[in-house]
C-alpha positions as CSV (number, residue, x, y, z in Angstrom):
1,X,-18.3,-55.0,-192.0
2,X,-20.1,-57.8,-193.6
3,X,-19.4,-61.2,-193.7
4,X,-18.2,-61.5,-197.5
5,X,-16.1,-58.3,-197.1
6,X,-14.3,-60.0,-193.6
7,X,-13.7,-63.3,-195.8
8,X,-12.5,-61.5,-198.5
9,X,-9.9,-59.6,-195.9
10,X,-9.0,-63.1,-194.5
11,X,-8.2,-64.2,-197.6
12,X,-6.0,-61.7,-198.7
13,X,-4.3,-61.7,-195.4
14,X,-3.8,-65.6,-195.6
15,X,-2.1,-65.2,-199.4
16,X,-0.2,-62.6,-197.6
17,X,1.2,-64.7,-194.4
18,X,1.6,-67.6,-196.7
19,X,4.3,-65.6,-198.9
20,X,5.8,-64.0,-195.5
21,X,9.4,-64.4,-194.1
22,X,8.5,-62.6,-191.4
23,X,5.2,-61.0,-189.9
24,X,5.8,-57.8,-186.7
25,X,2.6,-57.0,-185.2
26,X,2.5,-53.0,-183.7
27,X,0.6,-50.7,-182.0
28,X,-0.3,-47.6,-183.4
29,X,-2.9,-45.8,-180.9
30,X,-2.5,-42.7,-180.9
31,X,-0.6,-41.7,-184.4
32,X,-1.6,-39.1,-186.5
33,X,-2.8,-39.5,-190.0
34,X,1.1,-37.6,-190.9
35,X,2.9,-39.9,-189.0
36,X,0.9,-43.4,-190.2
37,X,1.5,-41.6,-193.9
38,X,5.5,-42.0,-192.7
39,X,5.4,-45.0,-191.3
40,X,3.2,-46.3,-194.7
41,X,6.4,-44.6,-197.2
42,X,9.1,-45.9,-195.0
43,X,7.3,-49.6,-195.0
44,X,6.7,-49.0,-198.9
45,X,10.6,-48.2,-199.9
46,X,11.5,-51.7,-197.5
47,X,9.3,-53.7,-199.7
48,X,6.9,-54.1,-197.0
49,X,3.3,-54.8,-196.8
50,X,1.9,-52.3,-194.0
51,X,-1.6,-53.9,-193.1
52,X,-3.9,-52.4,-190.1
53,X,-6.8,-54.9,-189.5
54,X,-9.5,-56.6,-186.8
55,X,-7.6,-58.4,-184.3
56,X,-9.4,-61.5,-185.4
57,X,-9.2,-61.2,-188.4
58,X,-5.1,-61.4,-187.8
59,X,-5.8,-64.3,-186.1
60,X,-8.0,-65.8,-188.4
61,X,-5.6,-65.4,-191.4
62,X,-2.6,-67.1,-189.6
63,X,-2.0,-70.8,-189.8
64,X,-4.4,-73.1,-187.1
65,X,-0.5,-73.8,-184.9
66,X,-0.1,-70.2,-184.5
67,X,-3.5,-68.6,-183.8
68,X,-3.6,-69.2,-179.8
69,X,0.2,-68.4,-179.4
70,X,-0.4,-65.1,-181.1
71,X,-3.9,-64.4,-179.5
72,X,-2.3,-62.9,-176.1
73,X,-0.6,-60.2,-178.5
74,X,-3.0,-59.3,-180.1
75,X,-5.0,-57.2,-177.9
76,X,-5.6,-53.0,-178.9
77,X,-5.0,-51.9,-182.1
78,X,-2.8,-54.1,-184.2
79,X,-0.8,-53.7,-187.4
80,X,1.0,-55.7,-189.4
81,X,4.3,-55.5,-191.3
82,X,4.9,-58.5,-193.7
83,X,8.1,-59.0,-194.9
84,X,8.7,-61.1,-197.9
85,X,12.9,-60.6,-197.8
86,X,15.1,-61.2,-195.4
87,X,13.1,-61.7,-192.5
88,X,14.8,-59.0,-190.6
89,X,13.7,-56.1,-192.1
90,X,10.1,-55.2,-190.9
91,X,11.5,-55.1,-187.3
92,X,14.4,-52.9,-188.4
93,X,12.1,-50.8,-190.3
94,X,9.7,-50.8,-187.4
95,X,12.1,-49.8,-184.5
96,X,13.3,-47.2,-186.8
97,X,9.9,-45.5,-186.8
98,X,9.1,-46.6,-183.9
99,X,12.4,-44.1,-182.4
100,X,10.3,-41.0,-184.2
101,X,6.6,-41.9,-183.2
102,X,6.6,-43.5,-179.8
103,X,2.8,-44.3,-180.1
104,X,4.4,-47.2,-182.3
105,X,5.0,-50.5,-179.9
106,X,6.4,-53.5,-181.7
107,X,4.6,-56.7,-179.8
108,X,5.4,-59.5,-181.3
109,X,6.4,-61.6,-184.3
110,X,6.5,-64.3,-186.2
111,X,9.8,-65.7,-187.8
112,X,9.5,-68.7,-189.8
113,X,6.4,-70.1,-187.7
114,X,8.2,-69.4,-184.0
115,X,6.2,-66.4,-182.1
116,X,8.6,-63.8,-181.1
117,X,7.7,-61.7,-178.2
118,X,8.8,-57.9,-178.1
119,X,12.4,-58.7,-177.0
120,X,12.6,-61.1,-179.4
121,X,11.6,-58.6,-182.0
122,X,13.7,-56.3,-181.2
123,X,17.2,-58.4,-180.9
124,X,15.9,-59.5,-184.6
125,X,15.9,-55.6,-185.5
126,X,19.7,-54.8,-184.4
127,X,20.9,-58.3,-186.6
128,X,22.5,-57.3,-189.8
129,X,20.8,-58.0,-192.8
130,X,21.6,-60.3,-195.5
131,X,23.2,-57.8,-197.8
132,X,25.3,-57.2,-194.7
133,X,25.8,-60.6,-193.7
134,X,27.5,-61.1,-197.2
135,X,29.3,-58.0,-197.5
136,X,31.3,-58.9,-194.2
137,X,31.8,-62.6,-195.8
138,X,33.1,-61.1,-199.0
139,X,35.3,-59.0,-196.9
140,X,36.7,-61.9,-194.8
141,X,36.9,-63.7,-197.9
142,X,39.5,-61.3,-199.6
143,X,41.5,-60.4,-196.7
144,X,43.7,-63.4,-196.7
145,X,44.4,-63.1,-200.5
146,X,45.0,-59.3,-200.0
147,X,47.0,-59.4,-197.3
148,X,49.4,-62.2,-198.9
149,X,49.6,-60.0,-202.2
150,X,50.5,-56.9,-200.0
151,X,53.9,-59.3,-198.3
152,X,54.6,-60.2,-201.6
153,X,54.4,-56.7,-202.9
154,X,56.5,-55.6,-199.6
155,X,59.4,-58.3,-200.6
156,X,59.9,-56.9,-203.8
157,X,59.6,-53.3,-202.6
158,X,62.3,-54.2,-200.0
159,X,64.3,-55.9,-202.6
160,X,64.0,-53.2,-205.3
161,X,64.9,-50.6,-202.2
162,X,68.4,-52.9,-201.3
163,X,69.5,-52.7,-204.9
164,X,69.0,-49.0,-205.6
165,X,71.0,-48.7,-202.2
166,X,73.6,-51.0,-203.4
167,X,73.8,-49.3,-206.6
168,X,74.2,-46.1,-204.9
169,X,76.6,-47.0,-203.0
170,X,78.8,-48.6,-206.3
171,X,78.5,-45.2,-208.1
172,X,79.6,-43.4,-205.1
173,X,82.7,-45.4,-204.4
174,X,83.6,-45.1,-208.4
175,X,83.5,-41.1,-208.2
């Protein structure tokens, strides 16, 4: 590779980090070309960029702070899985592949300029995500309302109940 083509690859990697929530570096010795076509489609549909690269290259494209406290993680072959979203879903999307093809390691991360080590990673795959997050909000949000409609709604049903009983009981006593 020459030197214009590497600057142009550090460039486009640099416009790419800049926009990221979230950046999960991988292995992936060892895959087959089927398996990195999977792991490409199921990084496509989560709206992640899927990038395999030089190791310094990687480095060179992150910000100066970051380079030597990613530098002990990137060692072999290294991927990368940019997430512009939520921030959580390249290492859900990762560890989900990653059950299928176990040449895939997750090895680290980077969350809102903290490095994440593998552990790390991997806690940040099993959080919800933020469609999640606000489902369950929306959910606790409408329980109270719910459940006071629901005692209102059993008063009346009560009520209604003791009358039809009462009634019943008037036209019994008049036959």
């Amino acid at each position: 590779m020459d030197r214009n083509t590497k600057a142009e690859v550090v460039a486009e990697l640099t416009e790419k980090f800049d926009r990221a929530k979230a950046i999960v570096f991988s292995e992936f010795k060892g895959i087959s070309v089927k398996q990195a076509n999977l792991l490409r489609r199921e990084c496509g549909k989560a709206g992640l960029d899927y990038i395999v690269a030089k190791n310094t290259l990687i480095r060179l494209a992150l910000p100066a702070e970051l380079r030597d406290k990613v530098r002990p993680f990137l060692t072999q072959t290294t991927a990368v899985a940019v997430d512009y979203g939520d921030g959580v879903t390249g290492a859900k999307t990762l560890f989900k592949v990653a059950k299928d093809i176990a040449a895939i390691k997750p090895k680290a991360g980077i969350l809102e300029n903290e490095v994440l080590n593998s552990a790390q990673v991997e806690a940040l795959s099993k959080m919800p995500s933020k469609e999640e997050l606000l489902a369950k909000i929306l959910g606790s949000v409408q329980a109270p309302p719910r459940n006071l409609l629901g005692c209102i709604n059993g008063v009346a049903t009560k009520l209604a109940g003791l009358f039809k009983a009462y009634h019943d009981k008037l036209e019994q006593q008049a036959a």
